[in-house]
C-alpha positions as CSV (number, residue, x, y, z in Angstrom):
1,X,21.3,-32.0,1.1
2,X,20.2,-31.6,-2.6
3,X,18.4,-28.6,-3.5
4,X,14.7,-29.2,-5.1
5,X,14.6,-27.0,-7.8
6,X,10.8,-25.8,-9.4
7,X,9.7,-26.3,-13.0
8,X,10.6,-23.3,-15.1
9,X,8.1,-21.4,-17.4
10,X,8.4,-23.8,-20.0
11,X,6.0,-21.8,-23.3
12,X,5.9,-25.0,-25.5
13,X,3.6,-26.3,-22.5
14,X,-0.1,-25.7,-23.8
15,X,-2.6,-27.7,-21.9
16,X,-6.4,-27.7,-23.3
17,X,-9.9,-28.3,-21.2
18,X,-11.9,-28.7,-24.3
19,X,-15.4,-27.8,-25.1
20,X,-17.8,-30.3,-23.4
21,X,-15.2,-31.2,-20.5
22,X,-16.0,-30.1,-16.7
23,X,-13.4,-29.9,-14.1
24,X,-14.0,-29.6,-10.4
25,X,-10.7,-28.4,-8.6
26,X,-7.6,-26.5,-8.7
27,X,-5.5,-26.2,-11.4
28,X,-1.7,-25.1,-11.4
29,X,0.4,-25.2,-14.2
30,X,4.2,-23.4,-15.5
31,X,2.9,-23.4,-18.9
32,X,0.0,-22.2,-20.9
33,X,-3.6,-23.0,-20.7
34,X,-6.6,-22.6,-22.9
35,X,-10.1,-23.2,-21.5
36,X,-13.1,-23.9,-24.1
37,X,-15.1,-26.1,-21.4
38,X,-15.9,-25.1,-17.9
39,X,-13.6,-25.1,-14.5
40,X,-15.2,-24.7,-11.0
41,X,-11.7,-24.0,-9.4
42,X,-9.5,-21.8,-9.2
43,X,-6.6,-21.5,-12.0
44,X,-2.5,-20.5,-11.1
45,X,-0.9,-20.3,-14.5
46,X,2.5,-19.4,-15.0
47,X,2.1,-18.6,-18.5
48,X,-1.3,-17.1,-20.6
49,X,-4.9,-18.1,-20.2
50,X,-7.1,-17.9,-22.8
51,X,-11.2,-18.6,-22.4
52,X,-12.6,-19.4,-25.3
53,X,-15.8,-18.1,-26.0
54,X,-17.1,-21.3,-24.9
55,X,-14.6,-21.6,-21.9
56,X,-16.0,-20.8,-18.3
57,X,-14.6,-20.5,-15.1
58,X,-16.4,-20.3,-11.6
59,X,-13.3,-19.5,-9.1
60,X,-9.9,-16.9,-8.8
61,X,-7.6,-16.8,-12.3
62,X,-3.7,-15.9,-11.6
63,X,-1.6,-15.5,-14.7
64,X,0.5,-13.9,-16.6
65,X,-1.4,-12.7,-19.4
66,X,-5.1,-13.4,-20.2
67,X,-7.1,-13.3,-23.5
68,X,-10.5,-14.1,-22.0
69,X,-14.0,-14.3,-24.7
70,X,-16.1,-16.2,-22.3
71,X,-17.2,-16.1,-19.0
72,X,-15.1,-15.9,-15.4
73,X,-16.8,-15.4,-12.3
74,X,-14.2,-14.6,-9.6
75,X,-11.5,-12.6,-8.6
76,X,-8.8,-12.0,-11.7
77,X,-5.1,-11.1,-11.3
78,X,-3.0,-10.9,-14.6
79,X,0.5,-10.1,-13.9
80,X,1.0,-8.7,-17.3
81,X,-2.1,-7.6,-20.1
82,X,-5.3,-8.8,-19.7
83,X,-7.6,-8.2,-22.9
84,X,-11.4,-8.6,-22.5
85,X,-12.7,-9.5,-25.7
86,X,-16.3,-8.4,-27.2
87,X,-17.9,-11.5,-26.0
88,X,-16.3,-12.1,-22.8
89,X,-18.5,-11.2,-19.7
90,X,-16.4,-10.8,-16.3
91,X,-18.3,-10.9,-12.9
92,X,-15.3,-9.9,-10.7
93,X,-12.6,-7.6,-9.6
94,X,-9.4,-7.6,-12.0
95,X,-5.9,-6.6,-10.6
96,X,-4.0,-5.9,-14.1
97,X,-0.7,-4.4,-14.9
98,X,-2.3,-3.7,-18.2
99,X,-5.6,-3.6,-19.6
100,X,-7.6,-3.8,-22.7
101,X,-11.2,-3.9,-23.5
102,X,-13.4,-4.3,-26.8
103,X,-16.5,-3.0,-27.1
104,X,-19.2,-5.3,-25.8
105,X,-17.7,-6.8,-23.5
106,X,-19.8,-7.0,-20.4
107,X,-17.7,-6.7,-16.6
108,X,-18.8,-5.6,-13.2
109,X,-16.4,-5.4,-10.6
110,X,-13.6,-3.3,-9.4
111,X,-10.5,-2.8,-11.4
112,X,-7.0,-2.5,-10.0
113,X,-4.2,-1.7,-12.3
114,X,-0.5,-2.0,-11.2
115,X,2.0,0.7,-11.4
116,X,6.1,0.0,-12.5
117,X,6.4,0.0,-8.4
118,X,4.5,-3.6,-8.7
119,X,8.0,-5.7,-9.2
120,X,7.0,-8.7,-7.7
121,X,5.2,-11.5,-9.2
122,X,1.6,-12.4,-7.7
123,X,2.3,-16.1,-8.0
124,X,1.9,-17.9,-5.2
125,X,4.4,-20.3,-3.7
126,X,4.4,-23.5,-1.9
């Protein structure tokens, strides 16, 4: 019986939801994602997410790393470094191995950062 093999992180993957597009659903991807319009979903991400300040999403983010400016509402897990920038505004609880803040930046929710002892990665499998 062949073995079925999953995509690998591939980092010249860069997908784009552009300003002015709306997407209703889930999301998954093993590459890199930047989000200028708006998702109502919820977003697995095997690479980095960036919100523009533009970029809005309604649902749970799971990545690897995170640069947000604009607006998530929903549970965030970042594997890696998550960095809130002065314009972003977070309405949710973060689980983080590391985390940086600007000033301005407006979040409410409970923070959770993961020690060296957190070895495993948070994806999900199917």
């Amino acid at each position: 019986m062949a073995k079925i093999n999953e995509p690998e992180f591939n980092a010249n993957n860069i997908n784009l939801v552009g300003l002015g597009t709306e997407i209703n659903g889930d999301i998954k991807s093993t590459g890199d994602l930047r989000i200028d319009g708006t998702l109502i979903g919820n977003l697995n991400v095997k690479g980095k997410v960036v919100v523009g300040e533009t970029g809005k999403i309604k649902g749970e983010l799971l990545c690897r790393n995170s640069d947000i400016s604009g607006v998530v509402e929903g549970k965030i897990t970042v594997d890696e470094l998550l960095s809130l920038k002065s314009t972003a505004r977070i309405n949710g609880d973060v689980t983080v191995g590391k985390l940086a803040i600007e000033p301005g930046c407006k979040f409410t929710g409970y923070c959770n950062m993961m020690g060296m002892e957190h070895k495993e990665s948070s994806f999900q499998q199917d």
